[in-house]
C-alpha positions as CSV (number, residue, x, y, z in Angstrom):
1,X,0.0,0.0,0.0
2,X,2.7,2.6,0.6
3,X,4.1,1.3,-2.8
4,X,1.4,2.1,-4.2
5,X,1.3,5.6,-2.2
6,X,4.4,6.2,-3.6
7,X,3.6,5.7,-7.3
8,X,0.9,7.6,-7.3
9,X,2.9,10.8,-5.6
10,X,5.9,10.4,-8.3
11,X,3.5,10.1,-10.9
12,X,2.1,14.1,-10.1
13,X,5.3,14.9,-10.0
14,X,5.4,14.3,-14.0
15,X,3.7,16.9,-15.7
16,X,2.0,17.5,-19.1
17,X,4.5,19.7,-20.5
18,X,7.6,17.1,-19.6
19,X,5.3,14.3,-20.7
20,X,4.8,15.8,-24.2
21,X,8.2,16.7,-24.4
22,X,9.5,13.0,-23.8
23,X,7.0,12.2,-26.3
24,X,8.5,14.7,-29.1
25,X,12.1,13.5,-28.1
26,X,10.6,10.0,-29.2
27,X,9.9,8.1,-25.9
28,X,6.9,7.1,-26.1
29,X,5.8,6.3,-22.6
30,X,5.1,9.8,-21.9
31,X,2.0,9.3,-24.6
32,X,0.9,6.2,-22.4
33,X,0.6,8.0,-19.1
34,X,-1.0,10.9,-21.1
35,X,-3.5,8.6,-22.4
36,X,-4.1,6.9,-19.4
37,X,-4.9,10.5,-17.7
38,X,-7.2,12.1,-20.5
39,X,-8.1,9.0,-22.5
40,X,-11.7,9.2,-20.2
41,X,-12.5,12.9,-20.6
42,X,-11.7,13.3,-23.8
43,X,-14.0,10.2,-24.7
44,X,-16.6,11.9,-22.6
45,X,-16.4,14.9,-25.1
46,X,-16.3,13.0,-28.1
47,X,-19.1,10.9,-27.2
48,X,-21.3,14.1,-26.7
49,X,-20.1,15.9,-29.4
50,X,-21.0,13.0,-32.1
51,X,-23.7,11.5,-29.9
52,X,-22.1,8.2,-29.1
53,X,-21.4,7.2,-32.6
54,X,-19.8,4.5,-33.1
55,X,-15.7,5.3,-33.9
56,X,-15.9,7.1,-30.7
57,X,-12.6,4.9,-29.6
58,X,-10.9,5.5,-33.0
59,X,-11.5,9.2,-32.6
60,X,-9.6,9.1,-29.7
61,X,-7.0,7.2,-30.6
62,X,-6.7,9.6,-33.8
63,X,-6.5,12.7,-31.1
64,X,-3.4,10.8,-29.1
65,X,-1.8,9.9,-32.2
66,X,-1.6,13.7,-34.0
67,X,-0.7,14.9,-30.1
68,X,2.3,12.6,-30.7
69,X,3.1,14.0,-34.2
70,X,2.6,17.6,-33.2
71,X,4.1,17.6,-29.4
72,X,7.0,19.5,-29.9
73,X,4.7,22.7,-30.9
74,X,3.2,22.5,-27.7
75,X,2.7,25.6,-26.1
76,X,3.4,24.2,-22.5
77,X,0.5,25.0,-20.4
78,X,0.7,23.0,-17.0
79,X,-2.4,20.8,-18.6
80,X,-2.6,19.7,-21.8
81,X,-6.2,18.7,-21.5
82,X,-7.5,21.5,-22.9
83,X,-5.3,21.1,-26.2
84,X,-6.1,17.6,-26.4
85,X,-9.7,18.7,-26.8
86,X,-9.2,21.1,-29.1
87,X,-7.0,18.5,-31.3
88,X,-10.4,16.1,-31.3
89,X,-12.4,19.1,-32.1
90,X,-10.3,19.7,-35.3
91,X,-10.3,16.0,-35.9
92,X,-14.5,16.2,-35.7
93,X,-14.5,19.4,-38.0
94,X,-12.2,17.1,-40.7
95,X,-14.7,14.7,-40.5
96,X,-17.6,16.3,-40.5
97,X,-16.1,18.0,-44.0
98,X,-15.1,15.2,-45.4
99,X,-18.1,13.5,-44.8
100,X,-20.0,16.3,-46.2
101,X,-17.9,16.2,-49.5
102,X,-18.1,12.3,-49.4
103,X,-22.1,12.6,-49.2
104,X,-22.1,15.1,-51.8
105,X,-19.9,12.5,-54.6
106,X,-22.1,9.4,-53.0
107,X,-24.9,11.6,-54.2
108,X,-23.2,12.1,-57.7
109,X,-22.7,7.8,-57.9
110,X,-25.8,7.3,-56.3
111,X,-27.5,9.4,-59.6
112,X,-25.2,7.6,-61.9
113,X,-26.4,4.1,-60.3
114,X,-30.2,4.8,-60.4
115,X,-29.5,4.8,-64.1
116,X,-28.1,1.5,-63.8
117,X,-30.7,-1.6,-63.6
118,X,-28.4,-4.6,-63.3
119,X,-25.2,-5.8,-62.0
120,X,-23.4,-5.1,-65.7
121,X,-24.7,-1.3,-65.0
122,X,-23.5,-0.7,-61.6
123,X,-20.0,-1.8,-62.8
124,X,-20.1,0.5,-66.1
125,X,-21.2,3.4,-63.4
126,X,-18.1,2.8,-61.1
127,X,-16.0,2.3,-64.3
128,X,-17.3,5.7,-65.2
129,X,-16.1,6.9,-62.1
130,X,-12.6,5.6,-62.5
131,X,-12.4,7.0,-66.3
132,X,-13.1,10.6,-64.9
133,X,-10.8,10.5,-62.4
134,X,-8.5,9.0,-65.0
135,X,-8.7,11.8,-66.9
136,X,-8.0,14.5,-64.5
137,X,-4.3,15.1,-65.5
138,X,-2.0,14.1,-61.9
139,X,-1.5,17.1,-60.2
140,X,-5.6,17.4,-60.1
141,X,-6.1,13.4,-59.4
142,X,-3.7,14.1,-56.6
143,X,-5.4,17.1,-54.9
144,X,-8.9,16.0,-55.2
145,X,-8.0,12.7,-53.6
146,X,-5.8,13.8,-50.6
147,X,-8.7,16.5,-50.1
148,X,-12.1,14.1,-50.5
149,X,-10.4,11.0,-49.7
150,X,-8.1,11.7,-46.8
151,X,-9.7,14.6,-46.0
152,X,-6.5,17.0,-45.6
153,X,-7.4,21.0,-45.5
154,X,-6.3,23.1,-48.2
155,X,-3.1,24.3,-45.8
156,X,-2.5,20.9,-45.4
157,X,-2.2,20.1,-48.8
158,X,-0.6,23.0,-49.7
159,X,2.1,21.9,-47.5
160,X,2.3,18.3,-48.2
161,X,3.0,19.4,-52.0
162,X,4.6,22.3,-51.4
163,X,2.5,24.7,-53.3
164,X,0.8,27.9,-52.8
165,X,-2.8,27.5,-51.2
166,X,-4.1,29.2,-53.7
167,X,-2.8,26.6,-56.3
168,X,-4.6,24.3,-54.1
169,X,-8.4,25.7,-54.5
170,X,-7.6,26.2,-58.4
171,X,-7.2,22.8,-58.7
172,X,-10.1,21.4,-56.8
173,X,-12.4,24.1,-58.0
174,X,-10.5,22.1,-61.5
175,X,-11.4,19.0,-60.8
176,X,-14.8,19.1,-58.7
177,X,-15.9,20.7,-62.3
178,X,-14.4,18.0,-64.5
179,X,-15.5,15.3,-62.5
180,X,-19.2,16.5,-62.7
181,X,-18.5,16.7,-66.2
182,X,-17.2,13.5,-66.7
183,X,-19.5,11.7,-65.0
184,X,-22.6,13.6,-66.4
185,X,-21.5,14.4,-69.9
186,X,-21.7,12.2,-73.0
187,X,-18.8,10.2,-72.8
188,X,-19.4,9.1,-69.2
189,X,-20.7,5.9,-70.5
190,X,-18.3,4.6,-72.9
């Protein structure tokens, strides 16, 4: 019992800031005992936020894992809580957005498979897809996926490619219109 006692008492001693800095120097430990501190509130919020639904766990396992990636920009306030909260809230913002721009092209396949009747048809629709993203040229392909698929930001992209943001919307707004096009216009089904 006084082992225990004693644990407990070294284990305040450890605080958020020298926890996330072991974790940006690599040890990984300190991400453990930050998870093993926050992992319940932070679920708490999550679970309100998106009204128990059910990647609740991944959700906050997502929020630990980008607090690894970006702990060596932490700003050092005595609890981290608060930033940990505000990582998940971004993290539900990305989601929300991405889901919102996945509904919107399930919508666009969902049109082109009501035309189809069969089997045969379904796979000419998806084909249809595949051909207009095909024809995007790469730098378009790339930026349309990494935004709708993986759900990165514009900044985000912008940085992954190392391009100007603006570069960035030009080429969605690019390929949001081709796509339409190609999966609308005449040659979608051929």
């Amino acid at each position: 019992m006084i082992a225990r006692g004693r644990r407990a008492t070294s284990d305040r001693h450890v605080t958020d800031p020298e926890l996330l800095s072991q974790v940006a120097n690599g040890q990984l430990g300190g991400l453990g005992e930050l998870y093993d501190r926050y992992q319940a509130p932070l679920r708490s919020f999550i679970a309100r936020v998106t009204r128990d639904a059910h990647d609740v766990d991944d959700l906050v396992h997502a929020t630990f894992l980008t607090a690894a990636q970006c702990a060596a920009r932490y700003d050092g306030r005595a609890c981290c809580r608060p930033w940990l909260v505000g990582i998940a809230a971004q993290l539900l913002r990305r989601r929300r957005r991405a889901s919102g721009r996945f509904a919107f092209l399930l919508g666009a396949l969902e049109n082109t498979l009501q035309r189809a009747s069969d089997p045969r048809s379904m796979l000419q629709a998806r084909g249809d897809v595949e051909r207009a993203l095909g024809r995007l040229s790469e730098a378009k392909r790339i930026t349309i996926l990494m935004a709708e698929v993986e759900g990165l930001s514009c900044e985000e992209i912008a940085r992954a490619l190392e391009i100007p943001i603006g570069t960035v919307w030009t080429r969605l707004h690019a390929a949001r219109r081709e796509l339409r096009q190609g999966m609308s216009g005449p040659g979608s089904g051929s």
